[in-house]
Structure formats: C-alpha cells, structure tokens
N, CA, C and O atoms as a GROMACS GRO file, in nm:
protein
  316
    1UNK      N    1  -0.125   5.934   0.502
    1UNK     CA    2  -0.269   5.941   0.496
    1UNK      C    3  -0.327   5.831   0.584
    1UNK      O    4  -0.267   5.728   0.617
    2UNK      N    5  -0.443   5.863   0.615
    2UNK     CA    6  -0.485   5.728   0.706
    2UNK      C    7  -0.576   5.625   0.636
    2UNK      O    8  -0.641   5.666   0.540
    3UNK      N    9  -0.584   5.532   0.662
    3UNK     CA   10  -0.629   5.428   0.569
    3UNK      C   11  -0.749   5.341   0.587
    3UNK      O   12  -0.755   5.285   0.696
    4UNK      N   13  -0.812   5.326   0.532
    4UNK     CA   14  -0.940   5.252   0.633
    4UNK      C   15  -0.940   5.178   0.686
    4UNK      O   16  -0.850   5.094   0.694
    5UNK      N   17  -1.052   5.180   0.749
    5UNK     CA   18  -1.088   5.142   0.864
    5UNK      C   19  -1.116   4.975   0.878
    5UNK      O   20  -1.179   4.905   0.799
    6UNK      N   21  -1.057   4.938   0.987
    6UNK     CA   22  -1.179   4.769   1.023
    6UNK      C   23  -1.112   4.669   0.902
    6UNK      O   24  -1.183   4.573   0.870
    7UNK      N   25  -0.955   4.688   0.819
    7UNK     CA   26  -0.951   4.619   0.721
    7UNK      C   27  -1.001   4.602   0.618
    7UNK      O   28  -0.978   4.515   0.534
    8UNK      N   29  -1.102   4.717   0.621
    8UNK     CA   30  -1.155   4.686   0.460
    8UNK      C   31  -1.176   4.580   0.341
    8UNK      O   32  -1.080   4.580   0.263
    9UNK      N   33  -1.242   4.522   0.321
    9UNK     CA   34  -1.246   4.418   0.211
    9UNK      C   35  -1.248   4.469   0.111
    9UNK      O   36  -1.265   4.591   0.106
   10UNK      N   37  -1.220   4.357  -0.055
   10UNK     CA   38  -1.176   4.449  -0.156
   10UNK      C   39  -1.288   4.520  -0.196
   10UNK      O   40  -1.262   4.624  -0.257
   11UNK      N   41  -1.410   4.491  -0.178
   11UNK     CA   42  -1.547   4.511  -0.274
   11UNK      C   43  -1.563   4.659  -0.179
   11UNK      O   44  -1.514   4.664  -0.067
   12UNK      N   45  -1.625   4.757  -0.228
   12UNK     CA   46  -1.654   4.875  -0.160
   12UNK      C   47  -1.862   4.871  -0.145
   12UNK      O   48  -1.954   4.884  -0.225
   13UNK      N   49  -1.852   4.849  -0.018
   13UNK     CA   50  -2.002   4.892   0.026
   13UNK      C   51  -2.064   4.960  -0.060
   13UNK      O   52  -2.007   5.068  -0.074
   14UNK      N   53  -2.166   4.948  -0.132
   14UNK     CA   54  -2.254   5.070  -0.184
   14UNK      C   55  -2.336   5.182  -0.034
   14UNK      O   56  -2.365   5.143   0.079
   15UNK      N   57  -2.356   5.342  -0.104
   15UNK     CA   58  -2.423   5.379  -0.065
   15UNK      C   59  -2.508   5.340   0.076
   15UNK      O   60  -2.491   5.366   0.195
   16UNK      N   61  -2.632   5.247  -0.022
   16UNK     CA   62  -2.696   5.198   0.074
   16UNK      C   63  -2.690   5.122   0.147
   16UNK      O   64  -2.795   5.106   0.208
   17UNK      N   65  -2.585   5.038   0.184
   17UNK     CA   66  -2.505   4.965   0.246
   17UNK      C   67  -2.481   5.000   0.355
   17UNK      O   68  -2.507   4.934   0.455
   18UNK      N   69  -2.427   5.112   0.353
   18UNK     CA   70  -2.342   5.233   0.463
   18UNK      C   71  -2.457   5.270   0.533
   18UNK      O   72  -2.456   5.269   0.656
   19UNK      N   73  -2.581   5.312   0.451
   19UNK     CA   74  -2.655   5.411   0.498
   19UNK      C   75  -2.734   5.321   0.606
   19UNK      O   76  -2.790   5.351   0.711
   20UNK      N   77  -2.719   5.209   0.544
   20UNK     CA   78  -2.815   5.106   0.647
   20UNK      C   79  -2.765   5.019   0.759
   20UNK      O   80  -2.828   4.930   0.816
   21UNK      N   81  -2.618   5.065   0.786
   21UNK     CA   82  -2.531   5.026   0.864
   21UNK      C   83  -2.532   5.186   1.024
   21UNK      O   84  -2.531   5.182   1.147
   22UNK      N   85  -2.533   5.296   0.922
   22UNK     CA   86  -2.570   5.376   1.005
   22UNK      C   87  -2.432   5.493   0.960
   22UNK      O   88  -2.392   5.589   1.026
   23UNK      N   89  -2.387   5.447   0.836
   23UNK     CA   90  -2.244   5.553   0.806
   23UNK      C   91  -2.320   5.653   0.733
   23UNK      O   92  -2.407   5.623   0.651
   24UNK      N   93  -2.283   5.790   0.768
   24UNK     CA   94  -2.290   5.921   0.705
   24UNK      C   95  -2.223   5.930   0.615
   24UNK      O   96  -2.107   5.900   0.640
   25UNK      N   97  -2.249   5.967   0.483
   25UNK     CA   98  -2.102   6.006   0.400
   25UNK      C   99  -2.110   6.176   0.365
   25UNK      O  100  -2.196   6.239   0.303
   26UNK      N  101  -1.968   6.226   0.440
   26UNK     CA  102  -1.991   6.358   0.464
   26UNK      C  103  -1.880   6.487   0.345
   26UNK      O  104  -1.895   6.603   0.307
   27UNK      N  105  -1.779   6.384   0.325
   27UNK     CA  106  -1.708   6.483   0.191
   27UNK      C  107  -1.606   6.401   0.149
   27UNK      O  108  -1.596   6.289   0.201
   28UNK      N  109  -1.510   6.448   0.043
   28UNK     CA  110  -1.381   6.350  -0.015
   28UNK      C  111  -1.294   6.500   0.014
   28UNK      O  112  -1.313   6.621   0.021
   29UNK      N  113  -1.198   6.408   0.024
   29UNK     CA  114  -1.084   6.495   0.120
   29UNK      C  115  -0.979   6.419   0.104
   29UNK      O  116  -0.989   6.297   0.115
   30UNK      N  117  -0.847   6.488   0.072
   30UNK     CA  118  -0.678   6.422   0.092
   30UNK      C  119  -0.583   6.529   0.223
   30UNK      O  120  -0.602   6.640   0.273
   31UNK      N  121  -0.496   6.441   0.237
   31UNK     CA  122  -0.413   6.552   0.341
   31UNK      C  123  -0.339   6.625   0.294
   31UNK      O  124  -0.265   6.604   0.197
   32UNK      N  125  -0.354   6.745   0.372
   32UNK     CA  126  -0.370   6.761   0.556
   32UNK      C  127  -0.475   6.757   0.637
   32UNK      O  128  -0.479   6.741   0.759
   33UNK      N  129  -0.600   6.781   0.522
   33UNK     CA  130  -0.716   6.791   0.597
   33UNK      C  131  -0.788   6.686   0.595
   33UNK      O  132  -0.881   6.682   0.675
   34UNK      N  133  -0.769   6.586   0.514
   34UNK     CA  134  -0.826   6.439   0.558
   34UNK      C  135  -0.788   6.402   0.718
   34UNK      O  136  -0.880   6.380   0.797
   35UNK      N  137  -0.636   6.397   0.764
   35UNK     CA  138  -0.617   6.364   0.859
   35UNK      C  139  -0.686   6.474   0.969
   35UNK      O  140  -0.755   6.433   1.062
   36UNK      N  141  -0.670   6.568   0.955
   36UNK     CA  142  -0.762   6.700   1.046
   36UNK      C  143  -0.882   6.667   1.088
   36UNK      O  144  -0.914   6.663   1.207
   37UNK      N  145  -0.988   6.632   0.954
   37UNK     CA  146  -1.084   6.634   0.944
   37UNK      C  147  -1.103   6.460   1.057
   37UNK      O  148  -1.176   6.458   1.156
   38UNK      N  149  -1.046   6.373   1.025
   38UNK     CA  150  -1.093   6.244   1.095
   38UNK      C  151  -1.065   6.282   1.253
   38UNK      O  152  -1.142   6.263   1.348
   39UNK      N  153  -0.930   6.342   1.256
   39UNK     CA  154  -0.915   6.340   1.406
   39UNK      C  155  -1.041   6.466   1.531
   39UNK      O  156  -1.074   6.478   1.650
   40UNK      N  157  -1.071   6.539   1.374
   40UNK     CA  158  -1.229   6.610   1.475
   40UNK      C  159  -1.286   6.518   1.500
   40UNK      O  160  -1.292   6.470   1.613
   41UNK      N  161  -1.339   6.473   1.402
   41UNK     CA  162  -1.444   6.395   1.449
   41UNK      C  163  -1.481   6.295   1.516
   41UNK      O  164  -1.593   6.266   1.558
   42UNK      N  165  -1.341   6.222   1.531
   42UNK     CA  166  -1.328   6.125   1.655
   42UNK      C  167  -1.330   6.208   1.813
   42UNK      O  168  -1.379   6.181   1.923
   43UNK      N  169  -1.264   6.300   1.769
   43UNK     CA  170  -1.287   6.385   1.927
   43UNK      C  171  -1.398   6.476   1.978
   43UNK      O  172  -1.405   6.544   2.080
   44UNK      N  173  -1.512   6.451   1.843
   44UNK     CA  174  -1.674   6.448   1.884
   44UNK      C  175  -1.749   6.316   1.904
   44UNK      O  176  -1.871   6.314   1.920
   45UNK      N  177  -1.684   6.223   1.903
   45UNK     CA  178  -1.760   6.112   1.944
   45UNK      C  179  -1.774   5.998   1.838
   45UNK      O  180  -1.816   5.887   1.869
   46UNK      N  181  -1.731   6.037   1.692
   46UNK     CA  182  -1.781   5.957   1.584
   46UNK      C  183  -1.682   5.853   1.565
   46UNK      O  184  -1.562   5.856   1.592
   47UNK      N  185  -1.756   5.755   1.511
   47UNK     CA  186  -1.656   5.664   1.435
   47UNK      C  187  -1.645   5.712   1.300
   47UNK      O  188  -1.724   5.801   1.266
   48UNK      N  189  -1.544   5.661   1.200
   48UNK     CA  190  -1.479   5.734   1.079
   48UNK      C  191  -1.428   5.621   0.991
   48UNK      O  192  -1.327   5.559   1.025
   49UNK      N  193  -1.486   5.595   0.891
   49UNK     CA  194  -1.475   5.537   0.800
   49UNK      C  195  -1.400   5.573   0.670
   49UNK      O  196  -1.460   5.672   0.627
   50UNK      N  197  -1.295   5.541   0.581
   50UNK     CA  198  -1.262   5.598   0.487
   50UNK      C  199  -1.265   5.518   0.396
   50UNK      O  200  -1.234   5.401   0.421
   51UNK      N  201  -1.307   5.561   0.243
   51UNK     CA  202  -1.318   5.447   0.152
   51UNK      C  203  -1.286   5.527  -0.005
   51UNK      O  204  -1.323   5.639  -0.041
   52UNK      N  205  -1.211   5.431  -0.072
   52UNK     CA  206  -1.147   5.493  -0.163
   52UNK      C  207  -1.237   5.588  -0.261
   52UNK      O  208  -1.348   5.535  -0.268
   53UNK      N  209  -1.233   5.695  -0.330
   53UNK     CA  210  -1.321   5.750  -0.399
   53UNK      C  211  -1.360   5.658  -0.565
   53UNK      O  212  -1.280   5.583  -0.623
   54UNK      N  213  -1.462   5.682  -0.599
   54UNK     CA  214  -1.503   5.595  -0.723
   54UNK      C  215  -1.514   5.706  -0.804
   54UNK      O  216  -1.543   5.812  -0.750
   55UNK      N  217  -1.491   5.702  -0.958
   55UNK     CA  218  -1.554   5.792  -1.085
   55UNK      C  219  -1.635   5.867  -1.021
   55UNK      O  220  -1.616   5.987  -0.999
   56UNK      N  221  -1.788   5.765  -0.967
   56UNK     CA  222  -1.884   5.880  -0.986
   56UNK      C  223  -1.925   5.911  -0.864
   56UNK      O  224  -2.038   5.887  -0.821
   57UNK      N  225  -1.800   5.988  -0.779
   57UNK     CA  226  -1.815   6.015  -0.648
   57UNK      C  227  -1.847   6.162  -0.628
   57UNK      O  228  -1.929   6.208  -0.549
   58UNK      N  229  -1.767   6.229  -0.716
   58UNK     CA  230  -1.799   6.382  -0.717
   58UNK      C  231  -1.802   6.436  -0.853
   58UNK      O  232  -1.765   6.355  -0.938
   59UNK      N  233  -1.839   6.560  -0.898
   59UNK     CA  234  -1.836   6.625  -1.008
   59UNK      C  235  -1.699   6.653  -1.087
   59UNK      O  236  -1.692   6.647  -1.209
   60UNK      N  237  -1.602   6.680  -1.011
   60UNK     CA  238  -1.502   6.732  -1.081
   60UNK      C  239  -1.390   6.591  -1.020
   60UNK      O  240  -1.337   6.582  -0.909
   61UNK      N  241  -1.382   6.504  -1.124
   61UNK     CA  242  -1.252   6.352  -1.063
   61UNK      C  243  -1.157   6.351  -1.192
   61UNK      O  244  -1.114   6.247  -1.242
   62UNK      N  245  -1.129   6.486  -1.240
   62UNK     CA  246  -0.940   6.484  -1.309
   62UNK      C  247  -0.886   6.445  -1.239
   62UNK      O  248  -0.870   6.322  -1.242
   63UNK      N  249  -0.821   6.530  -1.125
   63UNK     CA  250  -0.738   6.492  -1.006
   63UNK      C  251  -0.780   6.355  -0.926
   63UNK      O  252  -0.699   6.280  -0.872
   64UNK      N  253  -0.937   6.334  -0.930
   64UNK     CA  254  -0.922   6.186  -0.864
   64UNK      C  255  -0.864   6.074  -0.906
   64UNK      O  256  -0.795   5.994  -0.842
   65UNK      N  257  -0.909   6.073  -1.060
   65UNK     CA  258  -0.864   5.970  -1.168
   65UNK      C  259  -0.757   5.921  -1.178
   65UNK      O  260  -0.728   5.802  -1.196
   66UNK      N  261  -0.614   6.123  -1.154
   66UNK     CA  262  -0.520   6.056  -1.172
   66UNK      C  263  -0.402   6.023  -1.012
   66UNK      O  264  -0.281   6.001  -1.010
   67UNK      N  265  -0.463   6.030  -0.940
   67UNK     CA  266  -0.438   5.994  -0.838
   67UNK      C  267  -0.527   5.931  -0.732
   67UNK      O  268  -0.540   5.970  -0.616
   68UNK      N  269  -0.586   5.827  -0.791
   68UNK     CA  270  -0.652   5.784  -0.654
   68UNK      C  271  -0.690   5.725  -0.584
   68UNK      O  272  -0.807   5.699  -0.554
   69UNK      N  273  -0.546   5.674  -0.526
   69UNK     CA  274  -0.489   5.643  -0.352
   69UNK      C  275  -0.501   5.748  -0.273
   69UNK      O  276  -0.539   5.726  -0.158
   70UNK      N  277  -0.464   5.921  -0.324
   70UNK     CA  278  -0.443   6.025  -0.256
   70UNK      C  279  -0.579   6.045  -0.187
   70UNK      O  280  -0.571   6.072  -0.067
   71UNK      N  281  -0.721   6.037  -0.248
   71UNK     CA  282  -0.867   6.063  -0.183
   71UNK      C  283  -0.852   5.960  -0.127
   71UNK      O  284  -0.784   5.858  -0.135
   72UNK      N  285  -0.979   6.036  -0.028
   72UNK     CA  286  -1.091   5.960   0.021
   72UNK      C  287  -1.215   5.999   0.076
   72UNK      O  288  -1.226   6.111   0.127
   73UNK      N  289  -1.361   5.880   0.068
   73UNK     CA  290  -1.453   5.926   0.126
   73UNK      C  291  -1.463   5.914   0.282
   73UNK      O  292  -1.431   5.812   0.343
   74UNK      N  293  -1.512   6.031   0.341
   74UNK     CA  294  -1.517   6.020   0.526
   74UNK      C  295  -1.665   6.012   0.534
   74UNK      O  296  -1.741   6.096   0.484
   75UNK      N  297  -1.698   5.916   0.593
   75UNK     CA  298  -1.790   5.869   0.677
   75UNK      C  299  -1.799   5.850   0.803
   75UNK      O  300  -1.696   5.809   0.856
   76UNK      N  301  -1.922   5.872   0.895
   76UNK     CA  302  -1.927   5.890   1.035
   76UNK      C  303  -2.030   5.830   1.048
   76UNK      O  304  -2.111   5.800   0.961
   77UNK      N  305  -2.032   5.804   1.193
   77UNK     CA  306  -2.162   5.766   1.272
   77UNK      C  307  -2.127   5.753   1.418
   77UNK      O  308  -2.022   5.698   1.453
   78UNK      N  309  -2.213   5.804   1.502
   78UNK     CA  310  -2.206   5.820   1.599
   78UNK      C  311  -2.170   5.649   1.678
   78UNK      O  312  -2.222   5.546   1.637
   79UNK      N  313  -2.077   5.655   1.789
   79UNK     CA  314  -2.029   5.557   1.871
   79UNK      C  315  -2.162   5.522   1.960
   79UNK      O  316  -2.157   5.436   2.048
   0.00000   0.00000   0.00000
C-alpha cells in the first residue's frame, strides 16, 4: 500500500486544515485501487495525500475498525 505522504506527523490535520492548505478529500480506498487511484491522479497533475481513516470518516467503519492500516483517505490538489 502506499503510505503518506511528506512524512506525516503523528497528529492528523483536521478537515479544515487540509481544506485551507488547498487538499481535496475525495474517497477512502485500500488496494488495488488505492494504489490505481493515486497513480491517476498524479498522472493528471495532482499531488496526493493519504491519511489514515478515523471512526467518523465514513458511514459504514466495521471493516475500518478492524483493520485500519489497510484504509486510507486520498486527497488532492492541484501542483
């Protein structure tokens, strides 16, 4: 899986953090299509951020809960 970006620090950006940095947050995704999904979008121009998923990231987090290293959130913003 690919891992984030820039070293990541432990604390995770809020939301508005991102949003005011200029990151999109566009879906949670594991591989094959996490890695799919980043390598589009770098080959449209974006930068790609990934950050671990939280509880209250999506509606349905059984599967996040009990695995989750396997997610992540993808974020973009144009280069």
């Amino acid at each position: 899986m690919t891992s984030s970006d820039q070293g990541e620090a432990q604390r995770r950006p809020s939301e508005a953090e991102l949003r005011a940095h200029g990151w999109e947050r566009r879906f949670i995704y594991d591989d094959p299509r996490l890695s799919e999904a980043v390598e589009t979008y770098r080959e449209l121009g974006f930068e790609v951020r990934l950050l671990p998923v939280a509880p209250d990231d999506a509606e349905c987090t059984e599967c996040m809960l009990q695995e989750p290293d396997r997610y992540r959130v993808i974020y973009t913003r144009k280069r």
